[in-house]
C-alpha positions, 0 to 999 in steps of 0.5 A: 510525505516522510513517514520516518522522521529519524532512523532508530540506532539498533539494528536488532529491533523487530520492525513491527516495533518500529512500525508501531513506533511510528504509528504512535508518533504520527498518531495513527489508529492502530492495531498491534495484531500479535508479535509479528503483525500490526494494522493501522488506518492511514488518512490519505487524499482519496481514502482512508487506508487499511495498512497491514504490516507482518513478520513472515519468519517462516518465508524470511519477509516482511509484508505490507497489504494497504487496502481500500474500498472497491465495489466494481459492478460485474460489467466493469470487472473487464475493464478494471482487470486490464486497468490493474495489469496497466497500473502493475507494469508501472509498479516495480515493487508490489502490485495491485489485487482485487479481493472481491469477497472483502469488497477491496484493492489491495496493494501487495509488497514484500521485503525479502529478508533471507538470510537473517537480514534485519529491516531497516526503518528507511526500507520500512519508511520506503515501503509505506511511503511506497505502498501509500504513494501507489494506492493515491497515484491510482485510486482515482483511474480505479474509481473512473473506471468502475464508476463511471465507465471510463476506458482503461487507457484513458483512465491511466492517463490521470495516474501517469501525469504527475500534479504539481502542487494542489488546486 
């Protein structure tokens, strides 16, 4: 999946516009929050996808939350705790949260920008394609374990093996 289909030219353009420069093209529901925040609904294969990307000037980074719907049962949080720790060992550059008061998984990502540096649309397309890629790769082994009461590890195992096309 390519979010960024070209790379834009100025290297002072603020990357919320070139997030909402790519919302637009791919003709995404989106949101522009403020100057330095936009939130957009991305349609994946197991959920519809609350991305949220905002300027931190204060802590030099660029964040990304992409949130779903997660309504784990008090008798399975346990198991999707130790789930979560499964799936952040294998996710090197964010990693999942549950925020119990929203009812939503969460996957946290931060581009360090110290310095002045400037983000790049190919690190914005990595983050989303990143942080989209993750949230698909695990949603099903959160959904086995919270509804219908699978184990942790063997709920992993559909993560980790890699699908080869579609049935």
């Amino acid at each position: 999946m390519s979010f960024v289909e070209r790379d834009f030219d100025c290297e002072e353009l603020h990357p919320i516009d070139i997030v909402e420069t790519l919302a637009e093209e791919r003709e995404w529901d989106f949101d522009r929050i403020g100057d330095d925040q936009i939130a957009m609904a991305i349609e994946g294969t197991w959920s519809t996808y609350s991305v949220t990307l905002a300027l931190s000037r204060q802590d030099e980074s660029l964040r990304l939350i992409c949130a779903f719907e997660m309504e784990p049962p008090e008798e399975r949080l346990r198991d999707l705790y130790m789930l979560m720790g499964l799936a952040n060992d294998r996710c090197w550059n964010g990693a999942f949260t549950l925020w119990m008061d929203q009812n939503l998984m969460a996957y946290r990502y931060s581009l360090n920008l110290a310095g002045g540096a400037q983000a790049s649309s190919a690190q914005i397309n990595d983050m989303m394609r990143s942080a989209i890629a993750m949230c698909e790769r695990f949603y099903p082994a959160f959904q086995l374990v919270v509804a219908k009461d699978e184990k942790p590890e063997n709920a992993l195992g559909i993560a980790i093996s890699e699908a080869y096309g579609r049935a």
